[in-house]
MIBAKE-321537 format. One record per atom (N, C-alpha, C): residue in one letter; x, y, z. Coordinates in steps of 0.1 Angstrom, whole numbers, plus 5000, padded with zeros to 4 digits. Example, Ala and Ser with C-alpha at 12.3 -4.5 7.8 and 13.67 -1.06 7.14 Angstrom:
BEGIN
A513249435078/A512349555078/A513249675078/S512849785071/S513749895071/S512950005079/
This chain:
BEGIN
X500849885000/X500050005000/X500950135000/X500550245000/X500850364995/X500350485005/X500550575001/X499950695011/X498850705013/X498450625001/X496250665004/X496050575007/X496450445015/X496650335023/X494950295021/X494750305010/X492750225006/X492650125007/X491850075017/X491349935017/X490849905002/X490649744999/X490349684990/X489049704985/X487849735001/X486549764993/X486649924990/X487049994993/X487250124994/X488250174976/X488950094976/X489150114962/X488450064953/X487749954954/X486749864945/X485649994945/X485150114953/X483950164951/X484750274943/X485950304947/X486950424934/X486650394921/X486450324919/X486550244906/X484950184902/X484050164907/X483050114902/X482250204904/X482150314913/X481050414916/X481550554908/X480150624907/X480350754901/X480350864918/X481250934920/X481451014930/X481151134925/X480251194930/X479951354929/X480251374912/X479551304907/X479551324889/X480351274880/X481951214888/X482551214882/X482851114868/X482751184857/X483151024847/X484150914845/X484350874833/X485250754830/X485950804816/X485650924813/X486250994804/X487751024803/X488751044791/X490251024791/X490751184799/X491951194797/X491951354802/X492351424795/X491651414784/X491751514769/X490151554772/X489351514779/X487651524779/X487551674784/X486651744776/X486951874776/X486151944789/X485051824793/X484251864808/X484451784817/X486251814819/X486651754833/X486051824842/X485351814854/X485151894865/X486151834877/X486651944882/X487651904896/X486751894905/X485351944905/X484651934918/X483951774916/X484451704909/X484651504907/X484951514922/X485951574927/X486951554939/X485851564949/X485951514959/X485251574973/X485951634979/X484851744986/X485551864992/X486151835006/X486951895008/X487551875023/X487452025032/X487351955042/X486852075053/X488352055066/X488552205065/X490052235074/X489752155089/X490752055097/X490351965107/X491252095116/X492552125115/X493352205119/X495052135123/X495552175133/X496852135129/X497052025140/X497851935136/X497651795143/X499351765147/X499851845144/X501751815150/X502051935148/X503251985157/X504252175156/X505152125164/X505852215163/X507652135165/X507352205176/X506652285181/X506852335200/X506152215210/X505752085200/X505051985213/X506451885209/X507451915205/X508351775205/X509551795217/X509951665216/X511651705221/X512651705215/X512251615199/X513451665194/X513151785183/X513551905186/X513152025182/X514152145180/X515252055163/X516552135160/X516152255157/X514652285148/X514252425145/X512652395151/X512052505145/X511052535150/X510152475137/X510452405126/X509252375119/X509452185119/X508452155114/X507951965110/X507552005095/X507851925084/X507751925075/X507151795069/X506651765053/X506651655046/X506051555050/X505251525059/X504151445064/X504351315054/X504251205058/X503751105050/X503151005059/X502150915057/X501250885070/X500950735067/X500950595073/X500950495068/X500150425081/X499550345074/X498850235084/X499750145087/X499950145103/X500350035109/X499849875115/X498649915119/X497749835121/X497549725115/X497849585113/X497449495114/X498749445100/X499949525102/X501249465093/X502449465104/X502749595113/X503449585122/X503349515137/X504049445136/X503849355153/X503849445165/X502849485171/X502449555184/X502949695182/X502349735171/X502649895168/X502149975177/X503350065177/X503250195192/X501650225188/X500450255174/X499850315176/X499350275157/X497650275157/X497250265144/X497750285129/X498450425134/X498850535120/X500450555127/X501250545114/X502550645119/X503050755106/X503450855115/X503550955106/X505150975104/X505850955095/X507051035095/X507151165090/X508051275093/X508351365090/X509751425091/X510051535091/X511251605092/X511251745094/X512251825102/X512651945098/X512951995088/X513152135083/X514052125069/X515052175068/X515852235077/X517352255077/X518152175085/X519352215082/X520252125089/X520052165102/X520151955112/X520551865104/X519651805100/X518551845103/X517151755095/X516751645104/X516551495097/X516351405104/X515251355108/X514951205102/X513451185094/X512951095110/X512051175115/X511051185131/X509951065126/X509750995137/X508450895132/X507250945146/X505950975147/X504750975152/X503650895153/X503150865158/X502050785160/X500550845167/X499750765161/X498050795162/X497050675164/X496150695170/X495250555165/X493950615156/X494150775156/X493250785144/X494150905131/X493550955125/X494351085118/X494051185124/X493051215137/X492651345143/X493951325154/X494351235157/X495451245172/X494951215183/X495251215195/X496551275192/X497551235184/X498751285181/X499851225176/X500851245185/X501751135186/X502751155204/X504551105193/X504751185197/X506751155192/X507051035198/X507850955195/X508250865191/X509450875200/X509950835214/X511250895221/X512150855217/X512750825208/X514050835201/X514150885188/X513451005189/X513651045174/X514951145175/X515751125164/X514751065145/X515350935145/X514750885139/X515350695134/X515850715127/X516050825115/X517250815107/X518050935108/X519250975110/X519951115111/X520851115100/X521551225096/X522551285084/X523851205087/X523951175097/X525151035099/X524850945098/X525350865088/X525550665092/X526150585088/X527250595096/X528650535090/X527950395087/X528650325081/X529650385071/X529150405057/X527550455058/X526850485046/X527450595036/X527050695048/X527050825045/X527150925055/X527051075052/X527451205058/X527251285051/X525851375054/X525951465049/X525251615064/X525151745050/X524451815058/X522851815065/X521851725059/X520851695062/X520351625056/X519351525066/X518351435058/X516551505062/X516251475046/X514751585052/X514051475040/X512151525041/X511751495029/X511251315028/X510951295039/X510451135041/X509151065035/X509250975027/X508050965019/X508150745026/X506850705027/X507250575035/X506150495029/X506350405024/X505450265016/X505350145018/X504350105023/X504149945032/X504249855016/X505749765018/X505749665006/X505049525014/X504049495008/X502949385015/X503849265014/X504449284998/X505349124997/X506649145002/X507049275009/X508549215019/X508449205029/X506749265035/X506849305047/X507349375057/X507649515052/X508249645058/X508249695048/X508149835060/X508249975052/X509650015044/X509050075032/X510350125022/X510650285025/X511350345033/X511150475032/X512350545023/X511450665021/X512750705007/X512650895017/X513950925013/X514551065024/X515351115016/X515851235012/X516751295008/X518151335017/X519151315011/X520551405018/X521751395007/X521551485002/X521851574998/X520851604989/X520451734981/X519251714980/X519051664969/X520451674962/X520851574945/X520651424945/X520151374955/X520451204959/X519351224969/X518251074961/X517051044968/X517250904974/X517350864985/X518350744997/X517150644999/X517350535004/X516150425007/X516450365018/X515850345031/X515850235036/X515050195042/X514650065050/X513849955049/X513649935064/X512449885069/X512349845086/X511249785083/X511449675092/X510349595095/X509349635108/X509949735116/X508349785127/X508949945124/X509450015116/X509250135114/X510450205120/X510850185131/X511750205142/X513250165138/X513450065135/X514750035130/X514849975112/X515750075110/X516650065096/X517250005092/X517249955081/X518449885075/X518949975064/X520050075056/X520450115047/X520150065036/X519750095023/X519850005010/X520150075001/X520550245002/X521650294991/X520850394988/X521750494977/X521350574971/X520550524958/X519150574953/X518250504945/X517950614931/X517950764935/X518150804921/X518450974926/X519251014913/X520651134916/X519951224903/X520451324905/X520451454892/X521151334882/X521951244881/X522951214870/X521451134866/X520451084868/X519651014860/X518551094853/X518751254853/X517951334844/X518551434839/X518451474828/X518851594822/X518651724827/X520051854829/X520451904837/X519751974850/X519551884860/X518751884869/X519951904880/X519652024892/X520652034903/X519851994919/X518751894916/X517951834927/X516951764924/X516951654927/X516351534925/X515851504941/X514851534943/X514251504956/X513051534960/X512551494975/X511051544978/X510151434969/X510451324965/X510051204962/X509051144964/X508051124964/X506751034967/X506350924963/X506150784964/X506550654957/X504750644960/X504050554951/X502950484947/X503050344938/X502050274943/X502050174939/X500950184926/X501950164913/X500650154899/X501450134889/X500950014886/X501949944866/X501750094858/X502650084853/X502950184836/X502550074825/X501250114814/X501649994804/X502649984798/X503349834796/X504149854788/X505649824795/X505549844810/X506349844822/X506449734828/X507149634832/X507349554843/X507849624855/X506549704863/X507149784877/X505549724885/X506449774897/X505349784906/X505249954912/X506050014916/X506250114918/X506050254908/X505950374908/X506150474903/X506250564914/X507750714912/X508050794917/X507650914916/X507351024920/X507051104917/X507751274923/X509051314917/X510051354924/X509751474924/X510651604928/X510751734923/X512051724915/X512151804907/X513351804898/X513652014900/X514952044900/X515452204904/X516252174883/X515252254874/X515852294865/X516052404864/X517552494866/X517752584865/X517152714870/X516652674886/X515852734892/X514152744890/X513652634882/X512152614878/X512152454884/X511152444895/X511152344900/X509952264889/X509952184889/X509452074879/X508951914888/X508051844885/X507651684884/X508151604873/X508751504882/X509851434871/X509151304878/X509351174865/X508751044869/X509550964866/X509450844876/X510950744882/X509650624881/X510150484873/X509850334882/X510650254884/X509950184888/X510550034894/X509949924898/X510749814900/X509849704903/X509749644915/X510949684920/X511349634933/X511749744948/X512149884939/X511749984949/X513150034948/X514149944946/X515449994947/X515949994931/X515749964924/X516550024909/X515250084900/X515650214897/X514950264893/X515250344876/X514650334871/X514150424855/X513350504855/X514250644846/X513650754851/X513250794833/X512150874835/X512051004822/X512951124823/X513951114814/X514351234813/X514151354815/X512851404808/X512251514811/X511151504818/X510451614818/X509951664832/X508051594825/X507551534835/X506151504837/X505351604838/X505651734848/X504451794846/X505351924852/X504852074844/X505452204845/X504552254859/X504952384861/X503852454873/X502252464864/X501752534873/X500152544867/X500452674862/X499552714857/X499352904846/X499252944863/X499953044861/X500253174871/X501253104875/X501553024880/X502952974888/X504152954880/X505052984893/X506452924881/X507552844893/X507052774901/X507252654907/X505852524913/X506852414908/X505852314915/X506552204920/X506152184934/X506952024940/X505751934947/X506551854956/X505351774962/X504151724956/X504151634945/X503551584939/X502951454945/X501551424945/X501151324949/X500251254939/X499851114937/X499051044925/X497850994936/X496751054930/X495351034938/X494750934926/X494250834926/X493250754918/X492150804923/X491150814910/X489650874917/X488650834909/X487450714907/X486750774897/X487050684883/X487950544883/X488450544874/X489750654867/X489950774871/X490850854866/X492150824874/X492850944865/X494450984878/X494651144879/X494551154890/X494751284896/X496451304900/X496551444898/X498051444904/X497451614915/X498251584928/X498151684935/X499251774940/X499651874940/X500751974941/X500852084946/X501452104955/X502152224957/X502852364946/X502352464943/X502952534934/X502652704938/X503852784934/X503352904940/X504052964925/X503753094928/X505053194921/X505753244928/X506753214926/X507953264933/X508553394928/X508053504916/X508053614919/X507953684926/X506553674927/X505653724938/X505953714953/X506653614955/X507353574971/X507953424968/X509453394968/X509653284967/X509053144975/X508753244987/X509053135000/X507253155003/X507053234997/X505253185002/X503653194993/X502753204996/X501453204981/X501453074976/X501952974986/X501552804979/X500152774978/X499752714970/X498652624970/X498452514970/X497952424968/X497752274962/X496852324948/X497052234940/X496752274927/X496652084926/X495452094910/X494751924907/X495151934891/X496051814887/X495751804873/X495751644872/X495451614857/X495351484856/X495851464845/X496151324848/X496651244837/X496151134831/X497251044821/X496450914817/X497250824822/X496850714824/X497250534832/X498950544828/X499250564820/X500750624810/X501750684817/X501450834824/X501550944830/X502250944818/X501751024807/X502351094796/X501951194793/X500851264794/X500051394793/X499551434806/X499451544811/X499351594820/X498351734818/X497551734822/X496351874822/X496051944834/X496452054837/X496052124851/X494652164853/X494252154862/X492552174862/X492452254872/X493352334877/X493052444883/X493052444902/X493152504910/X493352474923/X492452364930/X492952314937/X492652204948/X492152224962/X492852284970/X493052354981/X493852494988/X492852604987/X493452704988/X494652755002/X495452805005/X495852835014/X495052925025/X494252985016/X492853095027/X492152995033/X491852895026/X490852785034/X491452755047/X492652775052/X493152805065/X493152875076/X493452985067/X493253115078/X493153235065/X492453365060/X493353475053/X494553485056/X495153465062/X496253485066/X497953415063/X497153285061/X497653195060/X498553175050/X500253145048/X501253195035/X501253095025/X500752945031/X500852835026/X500452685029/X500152625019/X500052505019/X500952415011/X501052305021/X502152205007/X502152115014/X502852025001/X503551865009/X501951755011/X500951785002/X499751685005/X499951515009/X499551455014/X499351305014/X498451285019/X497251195012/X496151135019/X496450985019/X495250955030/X495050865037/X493750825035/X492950675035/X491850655039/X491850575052/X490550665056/X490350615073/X488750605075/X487950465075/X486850495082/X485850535071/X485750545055/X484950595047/X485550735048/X486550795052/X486750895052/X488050955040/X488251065037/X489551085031/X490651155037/X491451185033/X491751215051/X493351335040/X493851395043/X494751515037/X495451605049/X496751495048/X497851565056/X498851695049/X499251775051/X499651875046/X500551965053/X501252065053/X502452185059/X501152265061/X501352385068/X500852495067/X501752655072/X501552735071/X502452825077/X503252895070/X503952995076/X505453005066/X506952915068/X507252975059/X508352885059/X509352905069/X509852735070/X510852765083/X510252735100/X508852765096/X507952755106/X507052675105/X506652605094/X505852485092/X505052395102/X503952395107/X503252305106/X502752185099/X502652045105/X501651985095/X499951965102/X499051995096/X497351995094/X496951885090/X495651895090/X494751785084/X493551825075/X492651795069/X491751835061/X490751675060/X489751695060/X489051565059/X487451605051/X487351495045/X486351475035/X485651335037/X484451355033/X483551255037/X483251185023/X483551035025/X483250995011/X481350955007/X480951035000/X479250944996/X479550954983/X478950804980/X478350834962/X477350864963/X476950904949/X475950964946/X474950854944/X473550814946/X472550764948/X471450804936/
């Protein structure tokens, strides 16, 4: 399973039911409607680096949220969340819940993974944790950045302890890219592919952040597209934190994207486009979730991962400014339409 950790009937009704209108049309169909999507209603903020102890800065970042329940042997708690800070030294923090409202309680030895590990590696920071339950190895695959040119992998069977398994993909596997990172792994064949896996990175071209697409079959060797999957949306001229939402029969992609004109470091949104079973074409359909839906006040939103919990949908996310980050929640109620 994956970040949107769906049960089997829960994806069987993605797939067989019409939700809030939505079709079975390609994504060339000229009356896509994004409101297909169900709306989410702000829950509020569910972790902040002033409830931890280990607390190098003042922000939590990059949320990724996995069920533990009924794969991990006597898990601290239903859900675990990894995260990180974003500056040095970073260092990928694990949390636990027994629901997605919380509480959420730290983990007393965090981080499980630090910017040291002989005799791996050494760098300035590890940030950027993205974590995937492999059913057939039985532990989690978590993928982290350090440096930010090199996206790293390693493996635990109750979450808590690591095994190292290498660097998994670098700037040297895309055309002139100076960061390869902030990676999000899903489980979905490419036709045409012998994978189980697909990645979904940020790529730094030449100061235009970009979505670049990686697979695999096994989690650790990976093939990448050269070029870039998907540009910012119209008004923007950055986009990262890419997530793949199945909905409806379709494929949604969800993102983070601001202009960085206008303020590099703040005016994020999440933004919805779609694609085909392929990921070869890519169509933006316009915003997802506003940053006002927070507060007016509010500088940003980023870094989405959902969850399903309960008939529910569930949208973990940053909020804040930068440096100062929070992660939130957002939740949506699933009904089909009758």
């Amino acid at each position: 399973m994956t970040h949107y950790c769906f049960s089997p009937a829960f994806m069987a009704a993605l797939t067989t039911l019409s939700f809030l209108g939505a079709t079975s049309r390609s994504p060339a169909a000229s009356d896509t409607n994004p409101a297909a999507l169900p709306a989410f209603r702000y829950h509020g903020v569910v972790l902040a680096a002033d409830q931890l102890r280990y607390r190098p800065h003042d922000d939590v970042i990059y949320p990724t949220v996995v069920r533990a329940e009924g794969r991990i042997a006597k898990p601290l708690g239903k859900l675990y969340m990894f995260y990180a800070p974003h500056d040095v030294p970073g260092g990928i923090c694990l949390a636990y819940a027994d629901k997605p409202e919380g509480p959420w309680h730290e983990h007393t030895n965090n981080p499980v993974i630090t910017r040291d590990w002989p005799p791996h590696y050494k760098v300035s920071h590890v940030s950027g944790p993205d974590a995937v339950w492999s059913a057939e190895e039985g532990k989690l695959l978590l993928y982290f950045h350090g440096e930010n040119p090199v996206t790293r992998l390693a493996s635990s069977p109750d979450g808590i302890h690591f095994s190292y398994e290498g660097a998994v993909v670098s700037t040297a596997m895309f055309s002139g890219l100076s960061e390869a990172s902030y990676g999000r792994v899903f489980r979905h064949p490419l036709p045409g592919c012998d994978n189980r896996y697909i990645m979904l990175l940020m790529g730094n071209d030449a100061g235009t952040r970009r979505i670049y697409l990686a697979w695999s079959k096994d989690g650790r060797k990976w093939e990448t597209r050269r070029t870039p999957l998907m540009d910012p949306p119209p008004d923007t001229d950055q986009v990262a934190g890419a997530v793949y939402l199945p909905w409806g029969g379709r494929h949604y992609l969800v993102a983070h994207a601001n202009d960085s004109q206008a303020n590099f470091n703040e005016g994020f949104d999440l933004y919805l486009a779609e694609t085909d079973a392929a990921f070869e074409r890519v169509r933006h359909l316009g915003k997802f979730f506003a940053r006002t839906t927070v507060s007016p006040t509010n500088p940003a939103v980023m870094s989405p991962c959902f969850i399903e919990d309960d008939g529910r949908l569930c949208l973990f996310f940053n909020i804040g400014p930068r440096l100062r980050n929070k992660i939130a929640l957002a939740l949506a109620e699933v009904r089909p339409v009758r």
